[in-house]
C-alpha positions in Angstrom: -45.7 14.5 26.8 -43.7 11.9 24.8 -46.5 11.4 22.3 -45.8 14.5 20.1 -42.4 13.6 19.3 -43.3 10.4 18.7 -45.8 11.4 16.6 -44.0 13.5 14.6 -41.0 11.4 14.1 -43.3 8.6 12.7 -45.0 11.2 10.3 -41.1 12.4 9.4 -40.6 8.6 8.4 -44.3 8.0 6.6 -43.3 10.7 4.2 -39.5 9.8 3.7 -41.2 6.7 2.6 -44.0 7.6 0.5 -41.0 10.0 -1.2 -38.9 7.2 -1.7 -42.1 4.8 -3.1 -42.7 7.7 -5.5 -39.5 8.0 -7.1 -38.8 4.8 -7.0 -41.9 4.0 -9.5 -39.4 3.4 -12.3 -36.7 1.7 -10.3 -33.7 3.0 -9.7 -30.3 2.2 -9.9 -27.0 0.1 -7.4 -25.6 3.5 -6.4 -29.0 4.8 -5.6 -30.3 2.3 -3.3 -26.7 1.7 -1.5 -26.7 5.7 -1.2 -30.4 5.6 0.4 -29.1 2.8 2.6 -26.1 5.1 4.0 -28.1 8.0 4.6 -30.7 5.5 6.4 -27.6 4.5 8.7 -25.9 8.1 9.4 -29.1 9.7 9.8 -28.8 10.8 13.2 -25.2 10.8 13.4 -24.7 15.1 13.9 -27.4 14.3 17.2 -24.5 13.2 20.5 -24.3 9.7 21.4 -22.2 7.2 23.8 -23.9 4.0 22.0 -20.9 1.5 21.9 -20.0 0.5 18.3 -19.3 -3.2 17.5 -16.0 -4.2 16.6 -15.4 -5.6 13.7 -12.6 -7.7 13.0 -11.0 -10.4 10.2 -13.4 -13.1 12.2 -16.1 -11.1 12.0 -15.8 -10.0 8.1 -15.9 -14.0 7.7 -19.3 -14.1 9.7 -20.9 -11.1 7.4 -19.6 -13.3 4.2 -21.3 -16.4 5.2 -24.7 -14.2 5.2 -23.7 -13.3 1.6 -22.6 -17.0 0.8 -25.8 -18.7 2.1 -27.9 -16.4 -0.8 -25.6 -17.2 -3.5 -25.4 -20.9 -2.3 -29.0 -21.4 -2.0 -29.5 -21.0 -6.0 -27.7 -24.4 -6.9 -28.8 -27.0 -8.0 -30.8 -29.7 -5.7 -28.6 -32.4 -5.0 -25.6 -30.3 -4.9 -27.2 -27.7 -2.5 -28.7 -31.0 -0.2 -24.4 -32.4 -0.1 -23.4 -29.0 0.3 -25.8 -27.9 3.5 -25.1 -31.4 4.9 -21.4 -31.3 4.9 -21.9 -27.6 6.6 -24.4 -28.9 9.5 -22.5 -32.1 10.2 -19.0 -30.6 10.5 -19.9 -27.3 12.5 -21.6 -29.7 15.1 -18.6 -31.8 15.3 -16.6 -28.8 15.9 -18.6 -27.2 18.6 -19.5 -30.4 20.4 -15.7 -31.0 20.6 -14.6 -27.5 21.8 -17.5 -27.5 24.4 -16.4 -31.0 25.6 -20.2 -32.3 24.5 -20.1 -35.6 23.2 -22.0 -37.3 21.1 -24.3 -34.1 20.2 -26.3 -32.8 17.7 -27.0 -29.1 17.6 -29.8 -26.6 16.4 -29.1 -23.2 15.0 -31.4 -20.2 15.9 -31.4 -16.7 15.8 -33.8 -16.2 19.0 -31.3 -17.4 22.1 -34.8 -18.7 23.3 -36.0 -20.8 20.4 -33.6 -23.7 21.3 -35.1 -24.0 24.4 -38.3 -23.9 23.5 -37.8 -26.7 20.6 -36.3 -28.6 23.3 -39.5 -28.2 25.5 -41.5 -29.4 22.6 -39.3 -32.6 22.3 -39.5 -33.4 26.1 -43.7 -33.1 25.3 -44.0 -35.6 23.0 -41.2 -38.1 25.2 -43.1 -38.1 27.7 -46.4 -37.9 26.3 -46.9 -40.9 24.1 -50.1 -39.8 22.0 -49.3 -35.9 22.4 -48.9 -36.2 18.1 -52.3 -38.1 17.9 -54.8 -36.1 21.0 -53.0 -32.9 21.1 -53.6 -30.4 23.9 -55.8 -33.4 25.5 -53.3 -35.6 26.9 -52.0 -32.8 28.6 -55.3 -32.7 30.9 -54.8 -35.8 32.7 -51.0 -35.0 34.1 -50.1 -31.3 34.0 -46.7 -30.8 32.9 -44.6 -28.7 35.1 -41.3 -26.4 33.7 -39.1 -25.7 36.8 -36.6 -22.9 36.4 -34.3 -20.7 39.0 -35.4 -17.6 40.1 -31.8 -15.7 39.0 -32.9 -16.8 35.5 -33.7 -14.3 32.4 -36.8 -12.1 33.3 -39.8 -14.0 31.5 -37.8 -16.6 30.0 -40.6 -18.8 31.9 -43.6 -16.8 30.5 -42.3 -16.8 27.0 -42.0 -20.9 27.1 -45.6 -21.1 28.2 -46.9 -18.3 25.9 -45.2 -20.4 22.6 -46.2 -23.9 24.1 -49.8 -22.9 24.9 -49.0 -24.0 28.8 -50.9 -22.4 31.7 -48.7 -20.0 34.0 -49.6 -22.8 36.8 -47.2 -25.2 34.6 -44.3 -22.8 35.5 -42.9 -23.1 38.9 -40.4 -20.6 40.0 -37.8 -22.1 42.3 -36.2 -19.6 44.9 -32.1 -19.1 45.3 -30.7 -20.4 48.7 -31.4 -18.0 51.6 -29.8 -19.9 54.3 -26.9 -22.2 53.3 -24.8 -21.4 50.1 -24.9 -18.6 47.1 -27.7 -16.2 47.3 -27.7 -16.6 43.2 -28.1 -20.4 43.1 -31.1 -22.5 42.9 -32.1 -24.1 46.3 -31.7 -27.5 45.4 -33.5 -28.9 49.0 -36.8 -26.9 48.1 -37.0 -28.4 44.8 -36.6 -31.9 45.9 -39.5 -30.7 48.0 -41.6 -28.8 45.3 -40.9 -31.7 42.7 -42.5 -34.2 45.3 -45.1 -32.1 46.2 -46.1 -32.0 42.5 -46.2 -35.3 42.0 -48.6 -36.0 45.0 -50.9 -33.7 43.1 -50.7 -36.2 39.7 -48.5 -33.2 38.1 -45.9 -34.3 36.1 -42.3 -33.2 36.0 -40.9 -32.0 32.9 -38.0 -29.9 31.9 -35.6 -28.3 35.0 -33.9 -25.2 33.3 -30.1 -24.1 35.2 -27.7 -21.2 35.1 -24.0 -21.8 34.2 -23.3 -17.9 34.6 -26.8 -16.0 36.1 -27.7 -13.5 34.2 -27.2 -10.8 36.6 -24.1 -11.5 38.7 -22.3 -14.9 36.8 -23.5 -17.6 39.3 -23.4 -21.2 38.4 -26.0 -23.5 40.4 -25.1 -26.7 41.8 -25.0 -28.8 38.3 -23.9 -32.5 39.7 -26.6 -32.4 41.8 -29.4 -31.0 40.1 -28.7 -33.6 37.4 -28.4 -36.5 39.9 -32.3 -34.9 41.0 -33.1 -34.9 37.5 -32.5 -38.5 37.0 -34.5 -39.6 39.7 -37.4 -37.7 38.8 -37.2 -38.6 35.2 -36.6 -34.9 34.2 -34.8 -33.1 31.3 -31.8 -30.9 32.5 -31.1 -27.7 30.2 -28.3 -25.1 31.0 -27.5 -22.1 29.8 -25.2 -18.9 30.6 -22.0 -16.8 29.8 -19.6 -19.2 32.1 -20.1 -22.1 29.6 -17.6 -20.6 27.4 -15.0 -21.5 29.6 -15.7 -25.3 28.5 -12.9 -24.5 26.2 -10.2 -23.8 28.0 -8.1 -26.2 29.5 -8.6 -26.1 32.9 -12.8 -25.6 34.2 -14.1 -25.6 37.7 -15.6 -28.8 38.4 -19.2 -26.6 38.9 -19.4 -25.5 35.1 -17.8 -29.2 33.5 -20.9 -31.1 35.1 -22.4 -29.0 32.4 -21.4 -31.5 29.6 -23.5 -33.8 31.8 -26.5 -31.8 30.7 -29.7 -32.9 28.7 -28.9 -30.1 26.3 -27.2 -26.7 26.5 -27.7 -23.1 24.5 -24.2 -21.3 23.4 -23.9 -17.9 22.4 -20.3 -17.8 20.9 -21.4 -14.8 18.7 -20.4 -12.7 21.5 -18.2 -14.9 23.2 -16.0 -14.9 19.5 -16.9 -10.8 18.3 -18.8 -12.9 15.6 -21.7 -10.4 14.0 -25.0 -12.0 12.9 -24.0 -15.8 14.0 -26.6 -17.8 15.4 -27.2 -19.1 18.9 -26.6 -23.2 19.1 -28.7 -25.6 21.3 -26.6 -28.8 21.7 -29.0 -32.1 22.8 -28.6 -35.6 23.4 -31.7 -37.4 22.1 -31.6 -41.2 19.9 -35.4 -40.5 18.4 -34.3 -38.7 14.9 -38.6 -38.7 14.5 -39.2 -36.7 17.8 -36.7 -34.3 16.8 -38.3 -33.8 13.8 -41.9 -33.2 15.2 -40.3 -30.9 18.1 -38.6 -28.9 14.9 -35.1 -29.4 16.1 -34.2 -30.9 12.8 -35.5 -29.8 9.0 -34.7 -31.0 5.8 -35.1 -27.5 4.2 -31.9 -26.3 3.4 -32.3 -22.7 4.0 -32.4 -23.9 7.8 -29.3 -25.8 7.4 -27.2 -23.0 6.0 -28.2 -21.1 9.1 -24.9 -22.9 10.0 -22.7 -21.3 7.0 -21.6 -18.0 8.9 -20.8 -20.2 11.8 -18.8 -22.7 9.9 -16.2 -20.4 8.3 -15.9 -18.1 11.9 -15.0 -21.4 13.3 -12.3 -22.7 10.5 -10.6 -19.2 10.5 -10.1 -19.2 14.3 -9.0 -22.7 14.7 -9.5 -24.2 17.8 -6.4 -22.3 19.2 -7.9 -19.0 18.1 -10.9 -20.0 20.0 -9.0 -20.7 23.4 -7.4 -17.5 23.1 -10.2 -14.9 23.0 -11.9 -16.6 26.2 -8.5 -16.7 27.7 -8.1 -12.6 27.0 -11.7 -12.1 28.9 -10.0 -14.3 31.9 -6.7 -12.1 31.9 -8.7 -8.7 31.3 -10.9 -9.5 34.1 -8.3 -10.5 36.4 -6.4 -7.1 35.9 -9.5 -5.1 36.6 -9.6 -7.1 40.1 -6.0 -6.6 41.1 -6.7 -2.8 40.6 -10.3 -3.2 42.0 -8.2 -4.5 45.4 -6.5 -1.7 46.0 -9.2 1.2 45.8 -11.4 2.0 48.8 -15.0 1.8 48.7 -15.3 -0.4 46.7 -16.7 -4.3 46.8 -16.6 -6.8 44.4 -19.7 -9.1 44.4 -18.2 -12.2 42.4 -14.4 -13.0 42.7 -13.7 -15.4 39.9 -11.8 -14.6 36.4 -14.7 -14.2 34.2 -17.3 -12.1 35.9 -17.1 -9.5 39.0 -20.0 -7.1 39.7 -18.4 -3.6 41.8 -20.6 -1.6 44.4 -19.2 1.6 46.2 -20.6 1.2 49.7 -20.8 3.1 53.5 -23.2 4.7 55.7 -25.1 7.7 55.0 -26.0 9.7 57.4 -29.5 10.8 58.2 -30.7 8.0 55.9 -31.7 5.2 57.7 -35.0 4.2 56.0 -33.5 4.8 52.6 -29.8 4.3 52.9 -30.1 1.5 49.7 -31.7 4.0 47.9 -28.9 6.3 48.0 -25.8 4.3 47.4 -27.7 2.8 44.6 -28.5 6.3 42.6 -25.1 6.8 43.3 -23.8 3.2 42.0 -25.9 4.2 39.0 -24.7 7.0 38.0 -20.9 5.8 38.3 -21.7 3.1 35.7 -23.1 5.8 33.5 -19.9 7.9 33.6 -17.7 4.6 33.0 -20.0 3.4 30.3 -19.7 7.1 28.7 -16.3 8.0 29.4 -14.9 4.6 28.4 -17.8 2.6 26.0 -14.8 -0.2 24.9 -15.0 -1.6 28.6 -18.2 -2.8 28.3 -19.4 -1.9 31.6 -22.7 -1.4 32.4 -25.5 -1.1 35.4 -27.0 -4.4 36.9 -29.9 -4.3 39.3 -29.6 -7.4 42.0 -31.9 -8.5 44.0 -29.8 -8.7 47.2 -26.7 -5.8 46.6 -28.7 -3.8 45.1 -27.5 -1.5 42.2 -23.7 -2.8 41.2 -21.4 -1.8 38.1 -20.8 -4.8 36.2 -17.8 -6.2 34.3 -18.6 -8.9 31.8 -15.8 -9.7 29.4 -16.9 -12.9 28.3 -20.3 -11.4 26.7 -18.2 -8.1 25.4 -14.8 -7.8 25.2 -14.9 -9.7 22.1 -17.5 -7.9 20.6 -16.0 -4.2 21.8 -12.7 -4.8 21.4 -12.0 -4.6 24.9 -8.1 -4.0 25.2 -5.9 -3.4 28.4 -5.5 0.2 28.1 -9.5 0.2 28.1 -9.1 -1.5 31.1 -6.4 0.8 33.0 -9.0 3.9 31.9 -11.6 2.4 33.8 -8.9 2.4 36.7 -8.0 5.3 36.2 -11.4 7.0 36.2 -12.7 4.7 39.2 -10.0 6.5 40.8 -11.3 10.0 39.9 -14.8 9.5 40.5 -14.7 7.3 43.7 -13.8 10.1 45.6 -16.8 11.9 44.8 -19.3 9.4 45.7 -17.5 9.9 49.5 -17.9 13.6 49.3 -21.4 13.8 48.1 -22.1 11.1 51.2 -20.6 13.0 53.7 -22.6 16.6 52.4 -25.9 15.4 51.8 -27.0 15.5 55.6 -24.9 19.1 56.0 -26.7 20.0 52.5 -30.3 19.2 54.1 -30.0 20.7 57.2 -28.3 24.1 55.6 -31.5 24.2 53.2 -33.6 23.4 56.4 -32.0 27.0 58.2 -33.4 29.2 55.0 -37.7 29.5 54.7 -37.4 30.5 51.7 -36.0 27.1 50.5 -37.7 23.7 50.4 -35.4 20.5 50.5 -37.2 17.8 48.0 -36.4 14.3 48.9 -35.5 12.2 45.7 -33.7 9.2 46.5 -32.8 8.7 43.3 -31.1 11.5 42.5 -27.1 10.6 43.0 -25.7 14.4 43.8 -26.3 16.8 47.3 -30.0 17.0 46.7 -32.6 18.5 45.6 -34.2 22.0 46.4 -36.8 24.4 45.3 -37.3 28.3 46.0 -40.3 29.3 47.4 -42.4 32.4 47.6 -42.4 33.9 50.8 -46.2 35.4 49.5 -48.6 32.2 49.2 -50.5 34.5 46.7 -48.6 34.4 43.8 -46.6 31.1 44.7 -48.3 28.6 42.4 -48.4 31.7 40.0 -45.0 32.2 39.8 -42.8 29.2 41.3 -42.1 27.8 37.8 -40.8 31.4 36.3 -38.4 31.5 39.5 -37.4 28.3 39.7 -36.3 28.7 35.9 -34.5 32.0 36.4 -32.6 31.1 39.4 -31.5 27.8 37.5 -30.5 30.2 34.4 -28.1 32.1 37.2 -26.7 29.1 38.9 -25.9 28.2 35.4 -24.1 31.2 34.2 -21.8 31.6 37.7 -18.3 30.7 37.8 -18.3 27.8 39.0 -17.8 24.0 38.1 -20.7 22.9 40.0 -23.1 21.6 38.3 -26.8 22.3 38.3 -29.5 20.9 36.6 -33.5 20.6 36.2 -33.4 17.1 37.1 -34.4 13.9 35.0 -36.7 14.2 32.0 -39.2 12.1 33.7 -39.1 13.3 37.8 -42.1 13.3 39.3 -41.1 16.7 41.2 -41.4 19.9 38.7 -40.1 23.5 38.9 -36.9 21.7 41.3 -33.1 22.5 40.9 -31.1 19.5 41.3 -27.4 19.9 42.8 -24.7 18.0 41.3 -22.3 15.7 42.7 -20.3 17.2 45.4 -16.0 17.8 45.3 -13.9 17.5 48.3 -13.5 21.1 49.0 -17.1 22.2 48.6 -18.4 25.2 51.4 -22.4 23.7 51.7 -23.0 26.8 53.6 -21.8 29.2 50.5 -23.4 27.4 48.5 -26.5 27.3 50.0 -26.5 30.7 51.0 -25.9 32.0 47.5 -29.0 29.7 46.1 -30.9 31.8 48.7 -29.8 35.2 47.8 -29.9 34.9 43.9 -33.9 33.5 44.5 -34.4 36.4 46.9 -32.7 38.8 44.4 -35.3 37.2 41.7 -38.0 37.5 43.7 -37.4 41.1 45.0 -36.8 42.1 41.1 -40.1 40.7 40.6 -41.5 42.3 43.1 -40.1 45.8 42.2 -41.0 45.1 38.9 -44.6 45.0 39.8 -44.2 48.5 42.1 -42.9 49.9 39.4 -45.1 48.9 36.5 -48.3 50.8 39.1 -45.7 53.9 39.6 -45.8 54.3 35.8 -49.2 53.3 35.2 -50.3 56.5 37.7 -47.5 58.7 36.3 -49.0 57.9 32.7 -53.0 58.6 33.9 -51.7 62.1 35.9 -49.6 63.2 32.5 -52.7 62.4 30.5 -54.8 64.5 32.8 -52.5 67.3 32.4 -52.1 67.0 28.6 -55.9 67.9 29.0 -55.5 70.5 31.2 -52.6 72.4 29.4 -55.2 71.9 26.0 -58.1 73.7 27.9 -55.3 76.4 28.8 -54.2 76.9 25.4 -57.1 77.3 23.9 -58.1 79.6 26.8 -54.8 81.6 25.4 -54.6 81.2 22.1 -58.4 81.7 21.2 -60.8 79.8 18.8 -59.6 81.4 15.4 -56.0 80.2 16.0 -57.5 76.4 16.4 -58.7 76.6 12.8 -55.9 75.4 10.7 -56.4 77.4 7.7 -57.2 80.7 9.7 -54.8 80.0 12.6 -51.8 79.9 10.3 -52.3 83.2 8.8 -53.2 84.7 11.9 -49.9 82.8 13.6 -47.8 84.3 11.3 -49.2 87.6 11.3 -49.1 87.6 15.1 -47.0 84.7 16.9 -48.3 83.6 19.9 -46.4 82.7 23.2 -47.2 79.8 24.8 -46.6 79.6 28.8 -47.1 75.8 28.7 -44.4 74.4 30.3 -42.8 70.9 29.4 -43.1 67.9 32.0 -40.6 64.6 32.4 -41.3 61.4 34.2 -39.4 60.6 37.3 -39.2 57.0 38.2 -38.0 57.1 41.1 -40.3 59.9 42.7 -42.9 58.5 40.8 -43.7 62.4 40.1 -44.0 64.5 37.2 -41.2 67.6 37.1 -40.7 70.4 34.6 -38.3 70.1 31.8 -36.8 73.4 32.9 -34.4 72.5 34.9 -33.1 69.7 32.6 -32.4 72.6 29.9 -31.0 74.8 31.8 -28.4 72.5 33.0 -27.7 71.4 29.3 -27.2 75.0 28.3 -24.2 75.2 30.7 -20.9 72.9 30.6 -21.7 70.1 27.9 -19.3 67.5 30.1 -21.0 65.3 32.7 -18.8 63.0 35.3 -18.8 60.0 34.5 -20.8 57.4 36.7 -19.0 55.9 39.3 -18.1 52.7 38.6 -19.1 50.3 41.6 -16.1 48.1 42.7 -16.2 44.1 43.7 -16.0 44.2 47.5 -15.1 40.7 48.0 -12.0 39.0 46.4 -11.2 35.7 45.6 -7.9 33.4 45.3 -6.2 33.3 41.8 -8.4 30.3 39.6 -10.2 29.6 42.6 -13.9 28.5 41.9 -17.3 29.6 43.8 -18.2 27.2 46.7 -14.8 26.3 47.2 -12.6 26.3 50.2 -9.6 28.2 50.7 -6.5 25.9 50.7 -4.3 28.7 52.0 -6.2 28.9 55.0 -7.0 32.5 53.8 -10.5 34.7 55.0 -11.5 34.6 51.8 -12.8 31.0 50.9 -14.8 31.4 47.7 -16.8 34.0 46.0 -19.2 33.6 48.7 -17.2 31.1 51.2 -17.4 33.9 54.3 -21.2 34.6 53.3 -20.3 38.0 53.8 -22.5 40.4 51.7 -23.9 37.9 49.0 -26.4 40.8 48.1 -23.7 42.9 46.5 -22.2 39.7 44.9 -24.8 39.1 42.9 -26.3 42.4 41.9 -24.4 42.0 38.1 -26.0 38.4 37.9 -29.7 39.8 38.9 -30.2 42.9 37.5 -33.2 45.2 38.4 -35.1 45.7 35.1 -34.7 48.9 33.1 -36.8 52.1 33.0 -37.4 50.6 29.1 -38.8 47.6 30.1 -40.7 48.9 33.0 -42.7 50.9 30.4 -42.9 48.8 27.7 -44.8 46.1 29.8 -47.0 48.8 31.3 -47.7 50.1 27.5 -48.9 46.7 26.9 -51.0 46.9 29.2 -52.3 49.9 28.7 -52.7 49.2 24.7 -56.3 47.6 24.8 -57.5 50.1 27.2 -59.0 53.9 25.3 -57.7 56.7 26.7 -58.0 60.2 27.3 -56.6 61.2 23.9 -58.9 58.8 21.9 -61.5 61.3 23.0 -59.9 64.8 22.2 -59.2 65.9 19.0 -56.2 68.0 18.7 -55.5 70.3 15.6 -52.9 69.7 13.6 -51.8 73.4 14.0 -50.7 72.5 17.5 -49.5 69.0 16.9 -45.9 70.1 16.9 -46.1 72.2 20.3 -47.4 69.4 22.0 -44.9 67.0 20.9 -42.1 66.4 23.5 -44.0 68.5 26.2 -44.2 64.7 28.1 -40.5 62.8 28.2 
C-alpha cells in the first residue's frame, strides 16, 4: 500500500532533478542556486506538521561559522594551516578535559557518536594484541576477544562494533541489569565477575567493558567505582558514555557519575548539551602510545580532521566556562520544577527522581483486563506523550519504551532544552495540560469495561479488541443478513463513520491507525468525565440500523420500479395496438396522416398513466388534472418537529448536570429512531430511478423493437410520468 506513494514521490524528485540538470547546462547564477536551496527547504511547509524546530542562538551562529571558517581556513598556506589546526586541537582538548574534570586527556572529534568508540576498540586490539599490525585477523584465532556491554545500552551499539571491526557476534556478550538487588537499569556487576571468569576458562580474552553514565532509556548510571576496580583486575578497557556526564561540570556531582573521570575513555555530546548545531561528538582517552593511536585512527596528521575541532573551539570561547555551567544548571532547575508539579498530580509516577532526568507513567487498574492490563495503560501513556509533544514541541518530551514500566513519557533536559529552547513557561504548559488530560486517561479507564459490555447487549455490533488503541474501544456494525455482510460491511462501516462524524458532538471518532490490522472498524475516542456509554452506544446502533434499513429499502425499491417500468412498457404497447386499431393505417403514414388529420381530427381515448412509488402501481393522470384545474394553493407540508430537547450548549452523550430527564440528545435512549431520521435520510424517488435506469441501460427493451411514427410522437409523449 505504501509503495505507490513512495513511488511516486521518488519519480516527483527524479524529474525536479533532471529539470534542474537541464537548465543548469550553462550554470547559473548566486541568487539562483540559494533560491533553489530555499524552495528545497520550504517545500512541504503548506502540508501540517508538530516537527520541533531547533533553536538557534548567538552560541549556535558561532557553531555554523566555524563550518564556514574551516573551508576558508583550509586554503592557506602549509605551514600556516599545520600551526593554525594545531593550536585549535590542542586548546579545545585542554578546555574540555578541564570542564569534564578529565585529566591528562587527549580527545578525538567525530561526527558518528559511535565512531569514537569504535577507534577506541581498534586501539585496545592492537594493546593487547602484540602482532595484530603484522598477522592481522590471525592473531585473533588463538584468544577470541570479547566486548562486554550493559543490556540498558543503545540498541545495536554492540552489533555495529562488531560489524566495523570484522568480530563475530560470539565476541559480544550482553551483560543483564540487576534483577534481584539494586536498579533494574544497571549492569549486574556479580554476573560479570562471573561471565568474565567463565570466558577466560574458555582461553577467551577480555577486552573492552562498555558503561552507562545516564541509560539511554530512563538516565541510570551503573556502578562506575566498581566496574573499574573489575576492570583493573581483568586487565580490561573501561569506556562510558551517556547524557548524566554533562553534569561533570557543575560544581557539585554525585559520587556515581565523578568515578567517571576514572574511566579508560569517555564519548561527550555537548552539541546538545550546549544548543550547539553541527558540532562534533568528543571521545576523551588516556593512552601513552602516540603510534597505537595512530594505527587505531584516533589521531591524523591531515588537517581537514583537525579542524573538525574549529566549530567546537569558538562555541566553547564564546560561552566561557561560566556560560557552560549555566546551561546544565538550567536543565537541573527546569527539571526540578516539572517534579515539584509532577508531585502534586494524581496518577501519575515518576520512574527516576534525580534533577536531570525523570520518566512519567499514568498508572491504575483496569477493569476486565487482566491478561492485558500493560497493554492498555501503555496505549494510553502513548498517546499522552503525543498530545504533550504536539501541544507543547519546546518541552522536549517524548515517548520511551522500558523494558520493565513499560510505556513512560519522558523528560530529558539535558539532551534538549538547550537545543529547543526549553523555557519555564514551556514547562508550566506541560503542567498545565498534564492537568487537562490526566483526567481523561481515568475516565476512559473507568468506561472501557461499561463500553464493552454495552456493545456486547446490541447483535448488531461487534466489540474489536485492540489493545493498542488508547480511547473506549473499538467496534464494527454488522449485518444482521450473512448474505450481503462481506458485500457490504465496508460501505456501512464508512457511512455510519461519515454520521458519527457530522453529529453534534465533541466526541471523537475515527477509522483507526493507518496501519491497524482490523479494517472497515470505527474507533471511539478518548472518553470525558460526563460521557452516557449507554447513549452513546445506543445511537451507534440506531444510525447503522438506519443505514442498513435505507439500504435495504433501497433495494425494495429499486425491484418496485424496475416492475412498474416493465408493466408501463407493456402498456405503452398495448395503448399503440389500440391506436392504431382507432386511428387506422392511413393516419400512421406521415405524409397521408397529416392531411387526413387535419381534414378530420381524430380523438384519442388513450388515457395518461403516472408512477406511484409507494403503491408500486400505475394510476391515471386524470385525477392529478383535475385537481390542478381547481384551487392553484396546496397546504404546505407539515413540518415534523424535534420530539426530544436538549440543555442549552449541551453536547450529545453527555450527562445532565441539572439532574434534568433530559441528559443528552439521546441520554434517555428514548426514540433514537426519530433523532436520527435528518442524519439518515431515505433516498429520493430521483435516485431510486436513476440507479434502476442504470441498470436497465444495457438491457433492449420493448421500444427498441417497435417503431413508432413520427406523426404520433407528440401524443405519446408525457402519457407515462
Amino acid at each position: 500500500m505504501m509503495a505507490d506513494p513512495m513511488l511516486a514521490e521518488m519519480g516527483k524528485n527524479l524529474n525536479e532533478a533532471m529539470k534542474i540538470l537541464e537548465n543548469g547546462e550553462n550554470g547559473q547564477d548566486v541568487f539562483s542556486v540559494l533560491q533553489l536551496v530555499q524552495n528545497l527547504i520550504h517545500d512541504d511547509d503548506d502540508k501540517p506538521s508538530h516537527r520541533r524546530t531547533q533553536y538557534v542562538g548567538e552560541q549556535a551562529h558561532m557553531a555554523l561559522l566555524g563550518h564556514s571558517l574551516a573551508a576558508y581556513v583550509s586554503v592557506l598556506d602549509r605551514e600556516r594551516l599545520r600551526k593554525l589546526t594545531t593550536r585549535i586541537l590542542s586548546d579545545t582538548t585542554l578546555w574540555l578535559c578541564r570542564i569534564f574534570r578529565y585529566e591528562n586527556g587527549s580527545a578525538y572529534y567525530h561526527e558518528d557518536d559511535r565512531e569514537g568508540l569504535l577507534k577506541v576498540c581498534r586501539l585496545v586490539i592492537n594493546t593487547r594484541y602484540e602482532d595484530y599490525s603484522t598477522e592481522g585477523f590471525a592473531v585473533l584465532s588463538s584468544k577470541q576477544p570479547v566486548i562486554y556491554q550493559s543490556a540498558a545500552c543503545r540498541p545495536g551499539l554492540g552489533q555495529n562494533l562488531c560489524s566495523q571491526l570484522g568480530l563475530p557476534l560470539s565476541s559480544l556478550c550482553t551483560v543483564p541489569c540487576n534483577t534481584m538487588f539494586g536498579s533494574q537499569h544497571q549492569i549486574d556487576v556479580a554476573l560479570l565477575d562471573k561471565l568474565i571468569k567463565d570466558d577466560v576458562d574458555t582461553g577467551k580474552l577480555p577486552l573492552l567493558l562498555i558503561a552507562n553514565a545516564g541509560t539511554p532509556g530512563a538516565g541510570h548510571t551503573d556502578k562506575l567505582g566498581r566496574l573499574k576496580e573489575l576492570c583493573v583486575q581483568n586487565n580490561m578497557w573501561l569506556h562510558v558514555e551517556g547524557v548524566n556526564l554533562a553534569t561533570l561540570a557543575l560544581g557539585h556531582v554525585s559520587s556515581t557519575v565523578t568515578a567517571a573521570t576514572k574511566s579508560d575513555s569517555m564519548t561527550l555530546t555537548p552539541g546538545p548539551w550546549l544548543g550547539l548545531p553541527a558540532v562534533p561528538a568528543v571521545t576523551l582517552y588516556r593512552h601513552e602510545d602516540p603510534a597505537l593511536t595512530l594505527a587505531a585512527g584516533l589521531t591524523s596528521s591531515l588537517p581537514a580532521e583537525k579542524l573538525r575541532a574549529l566549530p567546537l573551539w569558538l562555541s566553547l570561547q564564546y560561552l566561557g566556562h561560566d556560560g557552560i555551567v549555566e546551561r546544565i544548571k538550567k536543565t537541573s532547575e527546569l527539571s526540578k520544577k516539572l517534579l515539584e508539579h509532577l508531585k502534586t498530580l494524581g496518577s501519575i509516577k515518576t520512574s527516576v527522581r534525580n534533577f536531570y532526568w525523570w520518566c512519567s507513567s499514568s498508572h491504575g487498574s483496569v477493569e476486565g483486563y487482566s491478561g492485558g492490563e500493560k497493554e492498555v495503560l501503555d496505549a494510553l501513556n502513548r498517546w499522552l506523550g503525543e498530545q504533550l509533544a504536539q501541544h507543547v514541541p519546546a518541552s522536549g518530551v517524548d515517548v520511551v519504551e522500558l523494558e520493565d514500566e513499560g510505556t513512560c513519557v519522558r523528560f530529558n533536559p539535558l539532551m534538549t532544552a538547550a537545543v529547543l529552547g526549553t523555557q519555564e513557561a514551556d514547562i508550566n504548559a506541560v503542567v498545565e495540560k498534564l492537568t487537562e488530560l490526566v483526567p481523561l486517561l481515568s475516565c476512559t479507564l473507568r468506561f472501557k469495561q461499561d463500553f464493552r459490555e454495552e456493545v456486547y447487549q446490541h447483535p448488531a455490533l461487534t466489540y474489536i479488541e485492540d489493545l493498542n488503541w488508547p480511547g473506549l474501544g473499538v467496534i464494527r456494525s454488522e449485518y444482521t443478513d450473512d448474505s450481503k455482510r462481506q458485500q457490504d460491511l465496508e460501505k456501512v462501516n464508512v457511512e455510519l463513520l461519515k454520521k458519527l462524524k457530522e453529529m453534534d458532538t465533541d466526541f471523537s471518532f475515527s477509522s483507526g491507525p493507518e496501519f491497524s490490522p482490523e479494517k472497515n472498524c470505527i474507533y471511539v475516542g478518548i472518553a470525558t468525565d460526563d460521557l452516557d456509554v449507554g447513549a452513546l452506544v445506543e445511537t451507534i446502533a440506531s444510525v447503522g440500523r438506519e443505514i442498513e434499513e435505507s439500504g435495504k429499502l433501497l433495494e425494495n425499491m429499486t425491484e418496485v420500479v424496475r416492475k412498474g417500468i416493465q408493466e408501463a412498457e407493456l402498456q405503452l404497447l398495448k395503448a399503440n395496438e389500440e391506436k392504431l386499431m382507432e386511428e387506422g393505417v392511413l393516419r400512421q403514414i406521415p405524409l397521408v396522416g397529416s392531411v387526413l388529420n387535419w381534414f378530420s381530427p381524430s380523438q384519442s381515448s388513450i388515457k395518461g398513466r403516472t408512477f406511484n412509488l409507494a403503491a408500486g402501481s400505475l394510476d391515471s393522470t386524470e385525477e392529478t388534472y383535475t385537481m390542478k384545474a381547481q384551487s392553484g394553493k396546496t397546504d404546505p407540508p407539515d413540518t415534523p418537529t424535534s420530539t426530544t430537547k436538549r440543555l442549552p450548549g449541551q453536547k450529545l452523550f453527555r450527562r445532565s448536570t441539572t439532574g434534568s430527564e433530559v441528559c443528552s440528545e439521546v441520554g434517555s435512549v428514548g426514540q433514537p429512531e426519530e433523532l436520527l431520521r435528518e442524519a439518515t435520510p431515505l433516498p429520493s424517488p430521483q435516485e431510486v430511478v436513476s440507479h434502476v435506469t442504470q441498470e436497465l441501460a444495457e438491457k433492449p427493451g420493448p421500444f427498441e423493437s417497435t417503431e413508432v411514427p413520427e406523426s404520433q410522437e407528440s401524443d405519446e409523449e408525457g402519457s407515462i410520468r
